[in-house]
C-alpha positions in Angstrom: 0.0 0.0 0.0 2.7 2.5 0.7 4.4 2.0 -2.1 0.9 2.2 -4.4 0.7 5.8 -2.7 4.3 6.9 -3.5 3.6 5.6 -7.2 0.2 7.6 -7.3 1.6 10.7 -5.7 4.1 10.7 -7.9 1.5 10.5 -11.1 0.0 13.3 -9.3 2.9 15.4 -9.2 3.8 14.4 -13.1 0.1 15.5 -13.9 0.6 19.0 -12.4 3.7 19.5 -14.2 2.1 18.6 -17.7 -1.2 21.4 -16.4 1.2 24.0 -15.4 3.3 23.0 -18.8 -0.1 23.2 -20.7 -1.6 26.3 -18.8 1.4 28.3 -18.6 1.1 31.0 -22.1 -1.7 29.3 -23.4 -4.6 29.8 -20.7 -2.8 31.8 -18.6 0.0 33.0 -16.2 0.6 33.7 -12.7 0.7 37.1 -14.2 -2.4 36.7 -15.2 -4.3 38.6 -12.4 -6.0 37.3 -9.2 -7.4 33.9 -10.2 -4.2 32.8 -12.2 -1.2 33.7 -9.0 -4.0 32.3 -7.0 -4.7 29.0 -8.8 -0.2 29.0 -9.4 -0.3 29.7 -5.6 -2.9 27.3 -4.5 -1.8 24.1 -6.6 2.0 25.4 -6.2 1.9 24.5 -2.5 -0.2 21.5 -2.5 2.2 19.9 -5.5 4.8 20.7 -2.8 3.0 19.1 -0.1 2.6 16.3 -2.1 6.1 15.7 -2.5 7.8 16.5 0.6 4.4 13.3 1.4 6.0 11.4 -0.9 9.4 11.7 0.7 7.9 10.9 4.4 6.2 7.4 2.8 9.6 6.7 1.1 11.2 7.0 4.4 8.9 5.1 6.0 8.9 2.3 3.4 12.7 1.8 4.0 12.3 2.0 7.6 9.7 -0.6 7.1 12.1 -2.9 4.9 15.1 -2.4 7.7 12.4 -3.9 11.0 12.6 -0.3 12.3 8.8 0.0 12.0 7.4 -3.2 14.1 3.7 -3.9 15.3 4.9 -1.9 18.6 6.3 0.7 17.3 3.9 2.1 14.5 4.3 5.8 15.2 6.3 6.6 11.5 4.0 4.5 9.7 1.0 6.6 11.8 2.3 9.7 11.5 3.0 9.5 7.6 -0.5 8.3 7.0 -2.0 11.1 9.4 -0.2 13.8 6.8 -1.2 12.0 3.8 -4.6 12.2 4.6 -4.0 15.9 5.6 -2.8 16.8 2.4 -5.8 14.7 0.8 -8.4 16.6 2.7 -6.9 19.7 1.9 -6.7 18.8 -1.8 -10.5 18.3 -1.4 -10.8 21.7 -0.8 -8.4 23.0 -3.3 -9.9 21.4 -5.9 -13.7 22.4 -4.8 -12.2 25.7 -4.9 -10.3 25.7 -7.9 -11.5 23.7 -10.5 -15.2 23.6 -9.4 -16.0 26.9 -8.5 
């Protein structure tokens, strides 16, 4: 499971760089007034939420691999899963805000 969530944070990540590739000129900018440094500032953080996530689970996993993480001593392997679904909330939010609005 952890590394299922590394390998889809990751594809998120990878998608955001082809939007920003995609949106950047074409739709618009961060120049582009208050929505587009807003969306730029939004997603921007997120994206970078995402990966310092995706970091944690990696750290994790190989603590994992090594015995470090045990059925008594679960705390990483808590705490990495209490941000994860932090960051997913918050994406919830984002995207309500963003794309739906």
């Amino acid at each position: 499971a952890l590394l299922l969530t590394i390998f889809l944070g990751a594809i998120f990540i990878c998608g955001q760089a082809y939007e920003y590739g995609v949106l950047n000129g074409e739709a618009f900018t961060i120049r582009s007034g208050i929505f587009g440094s807003t969306f730029f500032m939004l997603t921007g953080f997120h994206g970078l939420h995402v990966l310092m996530g995706i970091i944690f689970l990696n750290v994790v996993y190989g603590a994992v691999m090594r015995g470090r993480v045990t059925h008594e001593q679960q705390f990483p392997l808590k705490a990495a899963s209490w941000y994860w679904h932090f960051v997913d909330a918050i994406w919830i939010g984002v995207f309500t805000i963003v794309y739906l609005l």
